[in-house]
mmCIF file of the N, C-alpha and C atoms, coordinates in Angstrom:
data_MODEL
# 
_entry.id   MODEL 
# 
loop_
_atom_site.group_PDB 
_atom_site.id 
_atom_site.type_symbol 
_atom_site.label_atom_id 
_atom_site.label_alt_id 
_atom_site.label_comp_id 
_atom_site.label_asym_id 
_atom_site.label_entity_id 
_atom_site.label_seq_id 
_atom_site.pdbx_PDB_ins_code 
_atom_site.Cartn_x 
_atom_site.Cartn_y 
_atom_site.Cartn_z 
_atom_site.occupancy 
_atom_site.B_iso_or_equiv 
_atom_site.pdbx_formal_charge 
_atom_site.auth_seq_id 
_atom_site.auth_comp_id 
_atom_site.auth_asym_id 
_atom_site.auth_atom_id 
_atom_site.pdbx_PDB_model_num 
ATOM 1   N N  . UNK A 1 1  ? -218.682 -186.528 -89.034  1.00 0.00 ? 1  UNK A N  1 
ATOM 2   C CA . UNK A 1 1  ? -217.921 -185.340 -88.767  1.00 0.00 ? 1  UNK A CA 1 
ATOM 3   C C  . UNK A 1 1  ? -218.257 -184.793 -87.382  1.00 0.00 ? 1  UNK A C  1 
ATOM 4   N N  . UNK A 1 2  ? -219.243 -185.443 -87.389  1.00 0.00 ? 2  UNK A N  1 
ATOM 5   C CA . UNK A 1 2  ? -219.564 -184.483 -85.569  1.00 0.00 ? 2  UNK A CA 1 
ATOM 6   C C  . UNK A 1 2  ? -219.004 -185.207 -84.590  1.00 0.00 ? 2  UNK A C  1 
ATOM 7   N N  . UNK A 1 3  ? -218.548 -186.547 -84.570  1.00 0.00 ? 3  UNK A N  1 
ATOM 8   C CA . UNK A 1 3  ? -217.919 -187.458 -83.456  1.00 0.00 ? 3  UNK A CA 1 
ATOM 9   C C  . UNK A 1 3  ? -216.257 -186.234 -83.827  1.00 0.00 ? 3  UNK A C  1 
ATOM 10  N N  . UNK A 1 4  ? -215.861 -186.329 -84.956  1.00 0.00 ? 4  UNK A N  1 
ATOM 11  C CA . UNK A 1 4  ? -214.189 -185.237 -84.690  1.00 0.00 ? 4  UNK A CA 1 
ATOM 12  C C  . UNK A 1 4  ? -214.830 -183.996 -84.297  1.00 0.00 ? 4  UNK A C  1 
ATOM 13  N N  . UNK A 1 5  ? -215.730 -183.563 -83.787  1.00 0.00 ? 5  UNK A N  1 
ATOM 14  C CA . UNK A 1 5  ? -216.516 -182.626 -83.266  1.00 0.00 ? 5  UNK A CA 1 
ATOM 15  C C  . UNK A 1 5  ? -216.426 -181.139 -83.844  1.00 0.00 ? 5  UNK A C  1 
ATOM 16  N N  . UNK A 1 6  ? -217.149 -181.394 -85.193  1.00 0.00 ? 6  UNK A N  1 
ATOM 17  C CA . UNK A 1 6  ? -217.295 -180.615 -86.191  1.00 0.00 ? 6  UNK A CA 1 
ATOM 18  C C  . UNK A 1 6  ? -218.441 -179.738 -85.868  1.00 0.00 ? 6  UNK A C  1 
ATOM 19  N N  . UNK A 1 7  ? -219.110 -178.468 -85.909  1.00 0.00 ? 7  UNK A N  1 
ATOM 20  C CA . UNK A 1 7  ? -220.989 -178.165 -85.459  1.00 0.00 ? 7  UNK A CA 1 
ATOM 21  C C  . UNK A 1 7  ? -220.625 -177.844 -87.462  1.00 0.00 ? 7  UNK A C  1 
ATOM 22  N N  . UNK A 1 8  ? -221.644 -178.613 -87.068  1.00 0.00 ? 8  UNK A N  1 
ATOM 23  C CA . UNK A 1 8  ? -222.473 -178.825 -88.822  1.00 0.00 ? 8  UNK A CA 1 
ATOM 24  C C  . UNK A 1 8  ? -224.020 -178.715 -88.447  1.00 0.00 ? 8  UNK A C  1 
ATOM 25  N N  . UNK A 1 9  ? -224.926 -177.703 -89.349  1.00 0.00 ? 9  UNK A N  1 
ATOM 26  C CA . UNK A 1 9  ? -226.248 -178.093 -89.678  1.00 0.00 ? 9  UNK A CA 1 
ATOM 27  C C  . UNK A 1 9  ? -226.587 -178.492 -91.218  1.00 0.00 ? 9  UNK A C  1 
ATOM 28  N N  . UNK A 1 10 ? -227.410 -179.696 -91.466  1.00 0.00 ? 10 UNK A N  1 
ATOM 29  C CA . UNK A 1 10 ? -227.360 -180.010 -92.552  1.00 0.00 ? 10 UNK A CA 1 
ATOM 30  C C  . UNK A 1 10 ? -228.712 -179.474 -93.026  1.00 0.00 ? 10 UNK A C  1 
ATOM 31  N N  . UNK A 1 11 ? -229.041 -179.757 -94.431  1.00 0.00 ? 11 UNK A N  1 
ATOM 32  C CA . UNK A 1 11 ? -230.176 -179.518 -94.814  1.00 0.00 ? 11 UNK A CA 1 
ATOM 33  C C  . UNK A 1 11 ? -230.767 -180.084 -95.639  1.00 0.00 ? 11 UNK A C  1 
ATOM 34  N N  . UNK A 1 12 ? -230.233 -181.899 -95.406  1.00 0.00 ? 12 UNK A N  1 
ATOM 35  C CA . UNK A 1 12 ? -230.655 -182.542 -95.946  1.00 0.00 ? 12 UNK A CA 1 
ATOM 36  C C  . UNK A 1 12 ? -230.419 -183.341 -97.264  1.00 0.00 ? 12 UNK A C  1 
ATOM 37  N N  . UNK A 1 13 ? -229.940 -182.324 -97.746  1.00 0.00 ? 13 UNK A N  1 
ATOM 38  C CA . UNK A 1 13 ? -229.913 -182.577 -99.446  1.00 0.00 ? 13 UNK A CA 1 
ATOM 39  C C  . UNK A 1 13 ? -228.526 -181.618 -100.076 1.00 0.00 ? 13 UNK A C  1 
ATOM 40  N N  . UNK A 1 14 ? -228.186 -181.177 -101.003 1.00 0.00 ? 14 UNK A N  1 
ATOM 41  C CA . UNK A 1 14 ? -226.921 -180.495 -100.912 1.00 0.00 ? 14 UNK A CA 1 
ATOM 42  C C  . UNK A 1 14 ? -227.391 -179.088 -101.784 1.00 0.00 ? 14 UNK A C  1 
ATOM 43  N N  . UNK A 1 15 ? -228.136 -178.838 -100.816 1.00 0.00 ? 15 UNK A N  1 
ATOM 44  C CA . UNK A 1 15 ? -228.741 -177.254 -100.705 1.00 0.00 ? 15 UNK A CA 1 
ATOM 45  C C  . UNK A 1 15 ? -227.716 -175.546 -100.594 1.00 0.00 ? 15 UNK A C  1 
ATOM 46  N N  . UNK A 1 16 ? -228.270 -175.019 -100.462 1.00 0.00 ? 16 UNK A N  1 
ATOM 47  C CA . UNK A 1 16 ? -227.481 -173.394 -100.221 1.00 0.00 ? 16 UNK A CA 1 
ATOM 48  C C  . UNK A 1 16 ? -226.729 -173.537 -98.910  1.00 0.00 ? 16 UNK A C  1 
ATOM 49  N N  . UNK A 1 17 ? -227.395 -174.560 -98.317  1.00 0.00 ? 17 UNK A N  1 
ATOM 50  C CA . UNK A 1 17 ? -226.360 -174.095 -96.711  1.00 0.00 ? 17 UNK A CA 1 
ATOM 51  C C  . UNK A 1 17 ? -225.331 -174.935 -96.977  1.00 0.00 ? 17 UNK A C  1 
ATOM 52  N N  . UNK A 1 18 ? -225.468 -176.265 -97.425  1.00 0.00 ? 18 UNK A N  1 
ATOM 53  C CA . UNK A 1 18 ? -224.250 -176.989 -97.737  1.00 0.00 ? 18 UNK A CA 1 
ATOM 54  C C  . UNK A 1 18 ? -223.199 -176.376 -98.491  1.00 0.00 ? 18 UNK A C  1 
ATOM 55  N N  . UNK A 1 19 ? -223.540 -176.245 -99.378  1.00 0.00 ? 19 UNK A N  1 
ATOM 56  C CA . UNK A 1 19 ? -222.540 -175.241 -100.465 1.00 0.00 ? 19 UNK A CA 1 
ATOM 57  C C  . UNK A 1 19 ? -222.164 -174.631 -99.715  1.00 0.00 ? 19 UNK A C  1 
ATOM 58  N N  . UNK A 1 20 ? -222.564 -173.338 -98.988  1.00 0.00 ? 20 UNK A N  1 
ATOM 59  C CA . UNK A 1 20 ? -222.123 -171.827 -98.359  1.00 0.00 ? 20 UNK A CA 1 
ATOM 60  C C  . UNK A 1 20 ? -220.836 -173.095 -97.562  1.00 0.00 ? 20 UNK A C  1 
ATOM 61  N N  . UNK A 1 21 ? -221.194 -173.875 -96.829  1.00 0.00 ? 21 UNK A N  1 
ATOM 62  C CA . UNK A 1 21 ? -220.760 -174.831 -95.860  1.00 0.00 ? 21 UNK A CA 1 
ATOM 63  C C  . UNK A 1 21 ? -219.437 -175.098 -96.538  1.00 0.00 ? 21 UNK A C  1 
ATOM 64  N N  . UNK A 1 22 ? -219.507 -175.973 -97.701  1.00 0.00 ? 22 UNK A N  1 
ATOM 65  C CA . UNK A 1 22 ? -218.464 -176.934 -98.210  1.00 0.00 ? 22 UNK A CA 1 
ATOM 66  C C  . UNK A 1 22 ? -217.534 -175.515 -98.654  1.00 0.00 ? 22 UNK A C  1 
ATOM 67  N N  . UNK A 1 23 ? -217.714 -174.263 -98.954  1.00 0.00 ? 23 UNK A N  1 
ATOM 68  C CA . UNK A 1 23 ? -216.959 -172.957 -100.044 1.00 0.00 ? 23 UNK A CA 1 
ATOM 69  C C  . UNK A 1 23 ? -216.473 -172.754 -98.066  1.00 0.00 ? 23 UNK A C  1 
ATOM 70  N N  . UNK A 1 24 ? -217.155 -172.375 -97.449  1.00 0.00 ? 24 UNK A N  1 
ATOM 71  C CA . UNK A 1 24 ? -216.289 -171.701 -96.204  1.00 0.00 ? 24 UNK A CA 1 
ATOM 72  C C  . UNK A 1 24 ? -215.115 -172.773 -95.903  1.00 0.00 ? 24 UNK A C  1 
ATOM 73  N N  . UNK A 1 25 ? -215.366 -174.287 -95.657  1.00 0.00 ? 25 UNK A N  1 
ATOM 74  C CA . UNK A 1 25 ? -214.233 -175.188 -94.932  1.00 0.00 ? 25 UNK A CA 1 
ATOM 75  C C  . UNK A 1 25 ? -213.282 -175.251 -96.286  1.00 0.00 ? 25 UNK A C  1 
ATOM 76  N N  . UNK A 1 26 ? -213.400 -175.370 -97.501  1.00 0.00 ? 26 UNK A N  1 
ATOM 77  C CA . UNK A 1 26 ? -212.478 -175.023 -98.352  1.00 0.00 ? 26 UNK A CA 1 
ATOM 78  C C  . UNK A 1 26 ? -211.555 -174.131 -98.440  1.00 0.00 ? 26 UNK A C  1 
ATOM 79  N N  . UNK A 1 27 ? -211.980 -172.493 -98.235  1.00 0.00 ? 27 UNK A N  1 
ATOM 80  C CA . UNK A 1 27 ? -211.517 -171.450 -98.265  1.00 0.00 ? 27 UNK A CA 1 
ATOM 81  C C  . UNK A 1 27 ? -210.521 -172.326 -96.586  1.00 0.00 ? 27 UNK A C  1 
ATOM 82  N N  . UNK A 1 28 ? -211.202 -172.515 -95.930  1.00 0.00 ? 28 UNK A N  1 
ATOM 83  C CA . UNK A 1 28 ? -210.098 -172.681 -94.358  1.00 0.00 ? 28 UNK A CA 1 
ATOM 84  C C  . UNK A 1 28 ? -209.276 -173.493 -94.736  1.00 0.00 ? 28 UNK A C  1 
ATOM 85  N N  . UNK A 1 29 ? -209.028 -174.160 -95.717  1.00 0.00 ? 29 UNK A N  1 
ATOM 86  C CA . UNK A 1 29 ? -208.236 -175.289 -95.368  1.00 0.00 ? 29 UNK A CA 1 
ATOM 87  C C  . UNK A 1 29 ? -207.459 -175.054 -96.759  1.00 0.00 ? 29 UNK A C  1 
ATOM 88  N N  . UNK A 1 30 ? -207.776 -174.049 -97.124  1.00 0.00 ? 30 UNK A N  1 
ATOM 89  C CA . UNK A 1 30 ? -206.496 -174.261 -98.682  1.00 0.00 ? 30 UNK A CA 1 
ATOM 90  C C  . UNK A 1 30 ? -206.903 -175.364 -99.790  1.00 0.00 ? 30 UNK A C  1 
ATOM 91  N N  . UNK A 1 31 ? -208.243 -175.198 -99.800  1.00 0.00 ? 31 UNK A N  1 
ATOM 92  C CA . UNK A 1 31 ? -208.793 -175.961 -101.161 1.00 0.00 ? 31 UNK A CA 1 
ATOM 93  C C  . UNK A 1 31 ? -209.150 -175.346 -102.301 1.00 0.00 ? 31 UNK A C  1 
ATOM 94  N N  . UNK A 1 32 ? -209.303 -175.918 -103.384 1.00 0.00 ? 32 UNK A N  1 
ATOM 95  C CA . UNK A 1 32 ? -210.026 -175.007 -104.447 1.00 0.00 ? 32 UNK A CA 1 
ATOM 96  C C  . UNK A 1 32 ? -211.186 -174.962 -104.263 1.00 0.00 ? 32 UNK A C  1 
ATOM 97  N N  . UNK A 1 33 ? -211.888 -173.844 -104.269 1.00 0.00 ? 33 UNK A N  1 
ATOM 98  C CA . UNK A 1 33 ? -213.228 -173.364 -103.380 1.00 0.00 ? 33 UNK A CA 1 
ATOM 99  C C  . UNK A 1 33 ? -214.225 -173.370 -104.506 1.00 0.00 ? 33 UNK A C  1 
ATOM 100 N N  . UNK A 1 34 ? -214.654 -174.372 -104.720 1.00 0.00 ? 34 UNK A N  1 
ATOM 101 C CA . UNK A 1 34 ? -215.714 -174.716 -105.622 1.00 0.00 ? 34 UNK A CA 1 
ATOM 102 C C  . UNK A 1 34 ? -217.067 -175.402 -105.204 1.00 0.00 ? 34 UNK A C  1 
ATOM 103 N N  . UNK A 1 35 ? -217.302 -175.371 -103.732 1.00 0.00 ? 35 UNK A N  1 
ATOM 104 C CA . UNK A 1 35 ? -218.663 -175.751 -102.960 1.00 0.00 ? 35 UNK A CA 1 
ATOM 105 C C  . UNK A 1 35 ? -219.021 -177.482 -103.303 1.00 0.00 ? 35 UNK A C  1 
ATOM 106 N N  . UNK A 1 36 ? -218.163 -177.861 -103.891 1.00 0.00 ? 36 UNK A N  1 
ATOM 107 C CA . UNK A 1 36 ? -218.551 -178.922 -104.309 1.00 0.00 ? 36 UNK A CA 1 
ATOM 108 C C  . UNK A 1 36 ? -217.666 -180.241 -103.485 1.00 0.00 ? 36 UNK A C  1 
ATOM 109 N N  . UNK A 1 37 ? -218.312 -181.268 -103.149 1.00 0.00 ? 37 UNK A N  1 
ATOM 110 C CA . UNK A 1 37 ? -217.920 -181.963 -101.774 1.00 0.00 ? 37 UNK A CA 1 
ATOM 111 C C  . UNK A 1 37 ? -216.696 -183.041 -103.160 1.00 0.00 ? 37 UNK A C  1 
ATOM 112 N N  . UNK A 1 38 ? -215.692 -182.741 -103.545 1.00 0.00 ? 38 UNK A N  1 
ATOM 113 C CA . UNK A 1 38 ? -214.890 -183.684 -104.404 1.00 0.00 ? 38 UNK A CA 1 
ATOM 114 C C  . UNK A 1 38 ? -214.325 -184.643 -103.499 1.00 0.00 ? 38 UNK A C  1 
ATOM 115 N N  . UNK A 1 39 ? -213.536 -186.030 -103.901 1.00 0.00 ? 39 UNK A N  1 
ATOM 116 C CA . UNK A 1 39 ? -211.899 -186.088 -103.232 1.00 0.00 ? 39 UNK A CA 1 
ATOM 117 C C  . UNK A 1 39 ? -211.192 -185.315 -102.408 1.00 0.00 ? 39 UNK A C  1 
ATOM 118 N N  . UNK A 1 40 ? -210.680 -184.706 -102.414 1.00 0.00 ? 40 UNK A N  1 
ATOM 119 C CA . UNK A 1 40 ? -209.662 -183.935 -102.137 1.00 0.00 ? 40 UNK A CA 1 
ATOM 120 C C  . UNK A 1 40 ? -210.449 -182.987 -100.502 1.00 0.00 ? 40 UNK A C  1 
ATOM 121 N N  . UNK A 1 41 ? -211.797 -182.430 -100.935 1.00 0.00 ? 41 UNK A N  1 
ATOM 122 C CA . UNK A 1 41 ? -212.243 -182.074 -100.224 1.00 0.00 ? 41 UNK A CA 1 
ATOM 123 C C  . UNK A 1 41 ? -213.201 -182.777 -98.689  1.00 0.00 ? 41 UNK A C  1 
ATOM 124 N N  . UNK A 1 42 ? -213.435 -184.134 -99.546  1.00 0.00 ? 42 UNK A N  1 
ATOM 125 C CA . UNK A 1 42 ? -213.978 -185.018 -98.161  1.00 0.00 ? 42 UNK A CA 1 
ATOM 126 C C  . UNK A 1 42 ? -213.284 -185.814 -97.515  1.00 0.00 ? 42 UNK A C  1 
ATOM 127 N N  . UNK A 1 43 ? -211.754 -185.448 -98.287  1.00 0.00 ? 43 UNK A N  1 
ATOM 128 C CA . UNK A 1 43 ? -210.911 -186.628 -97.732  1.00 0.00 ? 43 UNK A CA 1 
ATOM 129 C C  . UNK A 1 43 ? -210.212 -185.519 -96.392  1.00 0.00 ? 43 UNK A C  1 
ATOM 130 N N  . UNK A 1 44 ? -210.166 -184.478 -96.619  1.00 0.00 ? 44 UNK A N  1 
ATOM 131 C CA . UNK A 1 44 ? -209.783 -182.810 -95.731  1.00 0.00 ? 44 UNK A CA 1 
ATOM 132 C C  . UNK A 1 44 ? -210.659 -182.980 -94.357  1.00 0.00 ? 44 UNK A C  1 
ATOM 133 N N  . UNK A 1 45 ? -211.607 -183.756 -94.878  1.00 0.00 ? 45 UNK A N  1 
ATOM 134 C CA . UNK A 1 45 ? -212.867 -183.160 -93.908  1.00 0.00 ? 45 UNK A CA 1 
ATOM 135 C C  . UNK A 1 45 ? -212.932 -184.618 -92.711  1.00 0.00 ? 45 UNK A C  1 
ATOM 136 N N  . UNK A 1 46 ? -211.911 -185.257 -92.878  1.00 0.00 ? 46 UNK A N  1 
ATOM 137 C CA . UNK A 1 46 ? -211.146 -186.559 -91.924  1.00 0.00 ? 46 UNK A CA 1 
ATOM 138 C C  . UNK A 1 46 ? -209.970 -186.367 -91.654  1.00 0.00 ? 46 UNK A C  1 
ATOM 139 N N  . UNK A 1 47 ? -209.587 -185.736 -91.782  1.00 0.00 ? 47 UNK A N  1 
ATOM 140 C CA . UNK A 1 47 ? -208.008 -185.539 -91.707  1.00 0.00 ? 47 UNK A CA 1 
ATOM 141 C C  . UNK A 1 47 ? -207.675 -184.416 -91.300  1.00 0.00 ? 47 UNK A C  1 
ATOM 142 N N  . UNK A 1 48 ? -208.350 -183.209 -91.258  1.00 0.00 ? 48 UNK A N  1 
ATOM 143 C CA . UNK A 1 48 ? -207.767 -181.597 -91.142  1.00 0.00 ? 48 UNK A CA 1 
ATOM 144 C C  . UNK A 1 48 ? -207.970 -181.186 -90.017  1.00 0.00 ? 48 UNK A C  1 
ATOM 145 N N  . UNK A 1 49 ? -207.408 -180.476 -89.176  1.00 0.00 ? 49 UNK A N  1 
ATOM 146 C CA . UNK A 1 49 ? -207.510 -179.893 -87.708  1.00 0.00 ? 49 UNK A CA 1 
ATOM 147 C C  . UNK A 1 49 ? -208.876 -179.243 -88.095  1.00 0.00 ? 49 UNK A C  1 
ATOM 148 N N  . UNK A 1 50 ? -209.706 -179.358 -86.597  1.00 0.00 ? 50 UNK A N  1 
ATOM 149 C CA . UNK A 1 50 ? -211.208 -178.880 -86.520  1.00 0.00 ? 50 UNK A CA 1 
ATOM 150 C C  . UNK A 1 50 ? -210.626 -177.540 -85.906  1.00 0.00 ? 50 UNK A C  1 
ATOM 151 N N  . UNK A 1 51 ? -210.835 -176.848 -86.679  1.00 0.00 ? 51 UNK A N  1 
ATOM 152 C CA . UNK A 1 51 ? -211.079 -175.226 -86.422  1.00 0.00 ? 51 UNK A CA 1 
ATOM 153 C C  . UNK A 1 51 ? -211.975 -174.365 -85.907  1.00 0.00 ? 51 UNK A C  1 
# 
């Protein structure tokens, strides 16, 4: 995600920042905002204008 030049900090593991992370780019992109990295949502996260 950072080569489509995304600023992501990770934390490794799928911690509080990820979540907070995966619920904010959901909410942007018209997903169901459930923090949780599904289909629908990692397939968004190749495909969706970087905001």
């Amino acid at each position: 995600m950072r080569g489509r030049g995304w600023s992501i900090t990770t934390d490794r593991l799928y911690g509080p920042r990820t979540e907070r992370v995966a619920r904010q780019f959901q909410r942007e992109k018209g997903l169901t905002v459930d923090g949780l990295i599904v289909k629908t949502t990692w397939e968004a996260a190749w495909v969706s204008s970087i905001t």
